[in-house]
C-alpha positions in Angstrom: 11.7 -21.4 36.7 8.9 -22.8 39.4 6.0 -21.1 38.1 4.4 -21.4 41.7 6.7 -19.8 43.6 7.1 -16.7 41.1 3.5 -16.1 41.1 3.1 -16.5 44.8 6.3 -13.3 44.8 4.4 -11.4 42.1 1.0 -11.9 42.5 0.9 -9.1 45.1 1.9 -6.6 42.3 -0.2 -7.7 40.1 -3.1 -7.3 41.9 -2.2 -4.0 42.9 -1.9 -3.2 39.3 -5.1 -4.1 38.7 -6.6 -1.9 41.5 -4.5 1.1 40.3 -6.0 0.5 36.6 -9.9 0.4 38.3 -9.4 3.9 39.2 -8.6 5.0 35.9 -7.9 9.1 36.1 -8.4 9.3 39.6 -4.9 8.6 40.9 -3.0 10.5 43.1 0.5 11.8 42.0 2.4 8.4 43.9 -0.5 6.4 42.7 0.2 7.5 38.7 4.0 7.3 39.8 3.4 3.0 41.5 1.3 2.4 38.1 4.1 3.5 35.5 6.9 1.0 37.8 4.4 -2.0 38.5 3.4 -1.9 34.6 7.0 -2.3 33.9 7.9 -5.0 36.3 5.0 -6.5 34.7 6.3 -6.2 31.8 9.3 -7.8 32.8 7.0 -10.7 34.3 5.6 -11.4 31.5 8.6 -11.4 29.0 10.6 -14.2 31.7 7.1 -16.4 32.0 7.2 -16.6 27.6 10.3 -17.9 27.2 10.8 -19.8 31.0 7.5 -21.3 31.6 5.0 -20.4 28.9 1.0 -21.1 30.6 -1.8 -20.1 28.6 -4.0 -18.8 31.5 -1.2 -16.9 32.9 0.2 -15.1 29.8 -3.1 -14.2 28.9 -4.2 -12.2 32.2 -0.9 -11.0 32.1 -0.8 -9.5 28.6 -4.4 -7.5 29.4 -2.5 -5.8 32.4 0.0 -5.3 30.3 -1.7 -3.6 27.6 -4.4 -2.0 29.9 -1.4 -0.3 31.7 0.3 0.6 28.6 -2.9 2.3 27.5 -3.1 4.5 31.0 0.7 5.2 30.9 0.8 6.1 27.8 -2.5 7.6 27.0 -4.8 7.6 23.9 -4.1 9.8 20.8 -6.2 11.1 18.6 -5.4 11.0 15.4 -4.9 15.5 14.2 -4.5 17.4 11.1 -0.9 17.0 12.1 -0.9 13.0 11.5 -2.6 14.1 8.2 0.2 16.6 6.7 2.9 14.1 8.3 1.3 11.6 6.2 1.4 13.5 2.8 4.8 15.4 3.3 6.6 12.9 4.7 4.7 9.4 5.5 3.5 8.5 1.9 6.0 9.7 0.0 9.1 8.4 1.9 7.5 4.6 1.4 7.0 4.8 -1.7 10.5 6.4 -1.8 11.9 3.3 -0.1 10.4 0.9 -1.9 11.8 2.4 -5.6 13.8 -0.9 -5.9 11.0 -2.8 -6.0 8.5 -0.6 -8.3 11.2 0.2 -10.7 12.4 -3.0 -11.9 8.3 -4.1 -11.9 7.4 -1.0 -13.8 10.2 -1.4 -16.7 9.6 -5.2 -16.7 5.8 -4.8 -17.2 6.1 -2.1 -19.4 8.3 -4.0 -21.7 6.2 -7.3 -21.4 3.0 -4.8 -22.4 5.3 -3.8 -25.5 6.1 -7.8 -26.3 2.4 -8.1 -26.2 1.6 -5.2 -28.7 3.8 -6.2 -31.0 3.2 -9.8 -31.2 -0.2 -9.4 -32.2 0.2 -6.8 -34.5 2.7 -8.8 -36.6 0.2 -11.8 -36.8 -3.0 -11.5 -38.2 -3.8 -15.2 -36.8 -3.2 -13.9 -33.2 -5.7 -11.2 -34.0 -8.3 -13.6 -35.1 -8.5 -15.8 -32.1 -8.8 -12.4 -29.8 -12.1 -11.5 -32.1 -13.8 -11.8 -35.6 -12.5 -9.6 -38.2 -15.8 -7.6 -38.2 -16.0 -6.6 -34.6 -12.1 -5.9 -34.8 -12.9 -3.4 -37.1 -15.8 -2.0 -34.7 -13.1 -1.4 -32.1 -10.4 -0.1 -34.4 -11.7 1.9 -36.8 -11.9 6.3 -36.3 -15.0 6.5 -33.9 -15.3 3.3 -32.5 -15.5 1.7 -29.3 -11.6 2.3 -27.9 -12.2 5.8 -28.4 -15.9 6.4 -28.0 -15.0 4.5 -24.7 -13.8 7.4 -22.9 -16.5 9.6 -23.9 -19.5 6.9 -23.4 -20.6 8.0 -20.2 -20.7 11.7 -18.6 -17.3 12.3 -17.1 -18.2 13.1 -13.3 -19.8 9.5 -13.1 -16.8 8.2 -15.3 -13.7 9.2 -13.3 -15.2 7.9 -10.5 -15.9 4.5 -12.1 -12.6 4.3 -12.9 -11.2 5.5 -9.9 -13.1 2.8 -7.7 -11.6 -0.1 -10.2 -8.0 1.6 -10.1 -8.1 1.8 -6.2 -9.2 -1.6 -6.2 -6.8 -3.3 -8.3 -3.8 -1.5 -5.9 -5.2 -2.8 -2.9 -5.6 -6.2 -4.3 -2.0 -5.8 -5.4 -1.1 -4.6 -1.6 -3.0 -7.2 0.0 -2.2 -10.1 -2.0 1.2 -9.6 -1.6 1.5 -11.4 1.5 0.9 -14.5 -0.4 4.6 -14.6 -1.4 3.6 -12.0 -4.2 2.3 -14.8 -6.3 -1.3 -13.2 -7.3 0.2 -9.5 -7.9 1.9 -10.8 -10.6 -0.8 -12.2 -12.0 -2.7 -9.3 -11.4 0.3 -7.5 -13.0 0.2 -9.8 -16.0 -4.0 -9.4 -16.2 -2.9 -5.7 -17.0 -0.1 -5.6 -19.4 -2.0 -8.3 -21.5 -5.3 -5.4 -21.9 -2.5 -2.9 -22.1 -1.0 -5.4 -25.5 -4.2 -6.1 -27.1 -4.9 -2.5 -27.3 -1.5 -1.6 -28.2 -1.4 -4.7 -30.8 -5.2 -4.1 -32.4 -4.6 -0.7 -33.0 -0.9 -0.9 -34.5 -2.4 -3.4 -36.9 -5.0 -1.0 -38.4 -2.3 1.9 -38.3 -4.0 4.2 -35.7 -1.2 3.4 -32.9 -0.8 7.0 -32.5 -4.5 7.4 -31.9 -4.4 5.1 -29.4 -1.8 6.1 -27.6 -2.8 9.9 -27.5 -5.8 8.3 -25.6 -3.8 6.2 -23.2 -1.0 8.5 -22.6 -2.7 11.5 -20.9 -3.9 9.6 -17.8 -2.3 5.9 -18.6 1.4 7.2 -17.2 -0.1 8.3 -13.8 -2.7 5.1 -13.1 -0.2 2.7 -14.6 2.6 4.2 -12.3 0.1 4.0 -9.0 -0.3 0.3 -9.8 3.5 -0.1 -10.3 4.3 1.1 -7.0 1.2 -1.1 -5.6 2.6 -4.0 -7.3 6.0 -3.7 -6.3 5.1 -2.7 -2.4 3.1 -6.0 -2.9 6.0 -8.1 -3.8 8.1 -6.3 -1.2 5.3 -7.7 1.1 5.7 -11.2 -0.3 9.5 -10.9 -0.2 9.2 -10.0 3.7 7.5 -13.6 4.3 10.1 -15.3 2.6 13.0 -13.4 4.1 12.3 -10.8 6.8 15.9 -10.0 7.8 17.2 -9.6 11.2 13.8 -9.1 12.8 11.2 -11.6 13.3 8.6 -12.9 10.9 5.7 -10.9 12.7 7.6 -8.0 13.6 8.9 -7.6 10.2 5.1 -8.4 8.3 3.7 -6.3 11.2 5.7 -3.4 10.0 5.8 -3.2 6.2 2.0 -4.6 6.4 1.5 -1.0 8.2 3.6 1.0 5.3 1.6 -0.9 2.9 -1.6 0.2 4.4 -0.7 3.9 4.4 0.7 3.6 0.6 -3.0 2.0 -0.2 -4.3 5.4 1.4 -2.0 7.3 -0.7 -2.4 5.5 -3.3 -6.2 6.0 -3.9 -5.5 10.1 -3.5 -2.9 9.7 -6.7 -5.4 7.4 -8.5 -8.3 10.1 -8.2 -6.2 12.7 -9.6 -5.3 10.1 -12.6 -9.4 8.9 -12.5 -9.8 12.9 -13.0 -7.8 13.2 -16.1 -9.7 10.5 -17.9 -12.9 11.5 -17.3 -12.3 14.8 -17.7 -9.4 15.6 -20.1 -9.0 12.6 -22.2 -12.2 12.6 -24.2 -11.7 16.5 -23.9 -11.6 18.3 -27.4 -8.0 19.4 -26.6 -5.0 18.7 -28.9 -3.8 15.6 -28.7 -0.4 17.2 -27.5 -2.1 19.5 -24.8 -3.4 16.4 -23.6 -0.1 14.2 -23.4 1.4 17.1 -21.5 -1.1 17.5 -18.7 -0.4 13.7 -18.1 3.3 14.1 -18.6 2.9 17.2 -16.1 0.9 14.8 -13.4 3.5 12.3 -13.7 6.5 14.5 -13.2 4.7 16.4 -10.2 4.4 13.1 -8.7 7.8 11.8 -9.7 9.1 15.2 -7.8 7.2 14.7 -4.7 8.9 11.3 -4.6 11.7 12.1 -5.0 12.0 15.4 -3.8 9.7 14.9 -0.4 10.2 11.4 -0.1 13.5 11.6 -0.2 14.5 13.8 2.1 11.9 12.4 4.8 13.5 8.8 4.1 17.4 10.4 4.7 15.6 12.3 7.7 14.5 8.2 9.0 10.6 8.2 7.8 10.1 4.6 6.7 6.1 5.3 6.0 4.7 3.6 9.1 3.2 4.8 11.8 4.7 6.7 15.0 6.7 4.7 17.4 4.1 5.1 20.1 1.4 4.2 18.1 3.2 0.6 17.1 2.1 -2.5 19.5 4.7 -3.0 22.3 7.0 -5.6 21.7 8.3 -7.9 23.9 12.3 -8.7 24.4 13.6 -11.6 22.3 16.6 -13.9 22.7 19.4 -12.8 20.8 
């Protein structure tokens, strides 16, 4: 392509183009009607002057016409209550929906490394000594001290939200991170399921397990299920660098950066409700069963709306990101 000839043919339009966007809203009916055609042919322009005969200054004043037009033509939406209900019928729950493949595997794998953990130091007492002296050991272990009096140490409102703000914060690390090939979620992950261990180990060893877990268990299976499905959106993320399919590097990061966004939104909603239950109901005076089945309840009412709602936007085509109109326009690509 001879770069001076086609913008001595096109300049022309794109001046007029520029005129047309000056006037904003005050266009007559053929004046909105030339806009919409020149914005495409310069559109057009612009994809043939990338890949012919790429010039900085060129592409540059081009792509602001571009995108100033596409603004006009398309118009500015305001985000409405409709955006939010489409977001929590069918938005949130269809990624997280879509990305079961990848939460899954991470939740059974942690789970079970969390397990390992327990039981390795609970079957060797030298393992125990090197975490803490046998004294303070007992502190933490024995009936009153500090793993449970932990829950109940400071007045609940202030509590849940406490842990709430740590919870939401450790899933968008995981969410974030991910785009460095997933490497820091799992160490993240692994930061976890070691706390999850020692607790699970100390506790086994002085024969209060079952205390411990009737403390974990009423809030544990929601919050640990939240970061699952952080971590596993996270190495999705990571994955997406390595391989991104049939789309492009950008356009794919673009896209499942945008779910992952949404599913950290979504995510702090399910950790508040899980930041609730242990402020409020784990240090509660309730049974210890009453209390293991309001976190059982919260975990299958979430399972459900995965599954249930997420499901059946994700058959429907809901991938979790945003409308196609809100999406940045992308430019044709050689096949």
């Amino acid at each position: 392509m001879d770069l001076d000839v086609f913008v001595t043919a096109h300049r022309a339009e794109w001046d007029r183009l520029e005129q047309l966007l000056r006037r904003g809203r005050r266009l007559t009916g053929a004046e909105a009607d030339e806009l919409v055609v020149l914005y495409q042919r310069t559109a057009t322009h612009l994809s043939l002057i990338q890949s012919s005969a790429p010039d900085p200054t060129l592409t540059g004043r081009l792509t602001q016409l571009v995108a100033r037009a596409r603004a006009t033509v398309t118009g500015a939406r305001r985000a409405s209550w409709r955006d939010a209900a489409r977001f929590v019928t069918a938005g949130f729950p269809a990624a997280v929906y879509r990305s079961r493949h990848w939460w899954i595997p991470t939740a059974l794998l942690s789970t079970a490394l969390g397990a390992l953990i327990g039981w390795w130091i609970a079957v060797h007492p030298e393992v125990q000594a090197s975490i803490g002296a046998p004294e303070h050991l007992r502190e933490m272990t024995r009936p009153g001290g500090q793993y449970e009096t932990y829950y109940s140490s400071h007045p609940a409102a202030s509590f849940a939200a406490q842990v709430w703000t740590n919870n939401a914060q450790a899933a968008a690390m995981c969410l974030v991170l991910g785009a460095f090939l997933g490497l820091p979620v799992l160490w993240i992950l692994f930061q976890n399921m070691l706390n999850l261990g020692i607790g699970i180990g100390l506790m086994a060893s002085a024969g209060r397990l079952d205390t411990f877990l009737g403390l974990i268990l009423p809030h544990g299976l929601l919050e640990l299920t939240a970061v699952f499905v952080a971590a596993g959106t996270g190495l999705k993320l990571g994955w997406t660098v390595i391989d991104p399919g049939p789309r492009t590097r950008r356009v794919a990061l673009a896209e499942q950066g945008r779910a992952a966004l949404g599913m950290a939104i979504g995510l702090a909603g399910v950790l508040f409700v899980s930041g609730l239950i242990e402020g409020f109901v784990t240090p509660s005076g309730l049974p210890t069963w009453a209390r293991i089945a309001i976190g059982i309840a919260a975990e299958a009412a979430f399972l459900a709306y995965v599954y249930v709602l997420g499901g059946r936007a994700a058959r429907a085509g809901e991938t979790g990101d945003v409308e196609t109109a809100d999406q940045s326009a992308t430019l044709p690509v050689a096949a």
